[in-house]
C-alpha positions as CSV (number, residue, x, y, z in Angstrom):
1,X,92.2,4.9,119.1
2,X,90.2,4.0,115.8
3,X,91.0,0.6,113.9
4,X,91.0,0.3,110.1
5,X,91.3,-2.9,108.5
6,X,93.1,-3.5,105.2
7,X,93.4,-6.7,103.2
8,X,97.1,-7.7,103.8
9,X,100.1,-7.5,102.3
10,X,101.7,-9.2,98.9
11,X,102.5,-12.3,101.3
12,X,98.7,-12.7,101.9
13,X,99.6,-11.6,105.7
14,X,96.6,-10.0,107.2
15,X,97.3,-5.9,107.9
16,X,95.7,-3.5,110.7
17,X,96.5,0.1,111.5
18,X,95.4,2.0,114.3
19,X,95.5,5.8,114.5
20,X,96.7,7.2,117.7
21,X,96.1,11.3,118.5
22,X,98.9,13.1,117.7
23,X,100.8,10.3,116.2
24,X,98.8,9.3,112.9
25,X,97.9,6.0,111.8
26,X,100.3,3.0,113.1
27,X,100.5,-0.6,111.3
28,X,100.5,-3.0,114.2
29,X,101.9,-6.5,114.4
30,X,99.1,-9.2,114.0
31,X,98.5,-12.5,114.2
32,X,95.7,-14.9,113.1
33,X,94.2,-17.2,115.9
34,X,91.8,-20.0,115.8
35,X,88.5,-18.2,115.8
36,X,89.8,-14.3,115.6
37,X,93.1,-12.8,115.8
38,X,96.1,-11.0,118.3
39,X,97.1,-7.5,117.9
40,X,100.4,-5.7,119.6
41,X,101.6,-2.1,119.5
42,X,103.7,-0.3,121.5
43,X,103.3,2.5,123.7
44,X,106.1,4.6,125.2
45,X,103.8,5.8,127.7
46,X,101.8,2.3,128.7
47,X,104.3,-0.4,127.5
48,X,103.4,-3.2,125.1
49,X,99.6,-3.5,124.6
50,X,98.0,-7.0,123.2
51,X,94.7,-7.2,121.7
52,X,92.9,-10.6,121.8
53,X,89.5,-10.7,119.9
54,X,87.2,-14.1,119.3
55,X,83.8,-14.2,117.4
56,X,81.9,-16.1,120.6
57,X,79.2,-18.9,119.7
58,X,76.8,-16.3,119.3
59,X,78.2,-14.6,116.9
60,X,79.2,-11.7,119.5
61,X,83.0,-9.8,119.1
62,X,85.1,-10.2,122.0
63,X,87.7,-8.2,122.9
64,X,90.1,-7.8,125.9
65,X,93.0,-5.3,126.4
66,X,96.5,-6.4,127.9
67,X,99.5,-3.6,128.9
68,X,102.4,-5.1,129.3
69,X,104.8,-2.6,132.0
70,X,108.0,-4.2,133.4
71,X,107.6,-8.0,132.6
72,X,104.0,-8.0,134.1
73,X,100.5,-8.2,132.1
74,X,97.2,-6.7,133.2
75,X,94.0,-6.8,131.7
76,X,92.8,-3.4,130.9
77,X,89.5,-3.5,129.2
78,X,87.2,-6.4,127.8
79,X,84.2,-5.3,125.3
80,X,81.6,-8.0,123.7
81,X,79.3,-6.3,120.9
82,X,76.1,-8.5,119.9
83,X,74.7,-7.6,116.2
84,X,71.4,-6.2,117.0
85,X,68.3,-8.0,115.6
């Protein structure tokens, strides 16, 4: 799954598409937290999948992976990148 940002809409709402194999490039629902944002899109295959990402208090991007199947969450991946000196 690749991620491409894009400034927002006319509302000033912030927009990100992901492209999927075999289904294209998706808008997703967002939302803008304190120190990052939340990210949803649904899978017919895996459920509902949530994205949380935080810039850390080094600097580092954070991201963990929810699926969502039947009512119950699981994490399903977490990834911290550093910028390298």
């Amino acid at each position: 799954m690749a991620v491409k940002r894009q400034r927002g809409n006319l509302a000033g709402c912030p927009r990100l598409r992901v492209f999927r194999a075999g289904v294209g490039w998706m808008d997703v629902r967002i939302e803008v937290a304190a120190a990052g944002y939340i990210w949803w899109l649904e899978d017919p295959r895996a459920g509902v999948t949530r994205h949380d990402m935080v810039i850390d208090e080094r600097g580092g991007w954070v991201e963990m992976g929810f699926i969502a199947r039947t009512g119950q969450e699981m994490q399903c991946f977490e990834v911290t990148l550093a910028r390298v000196p």
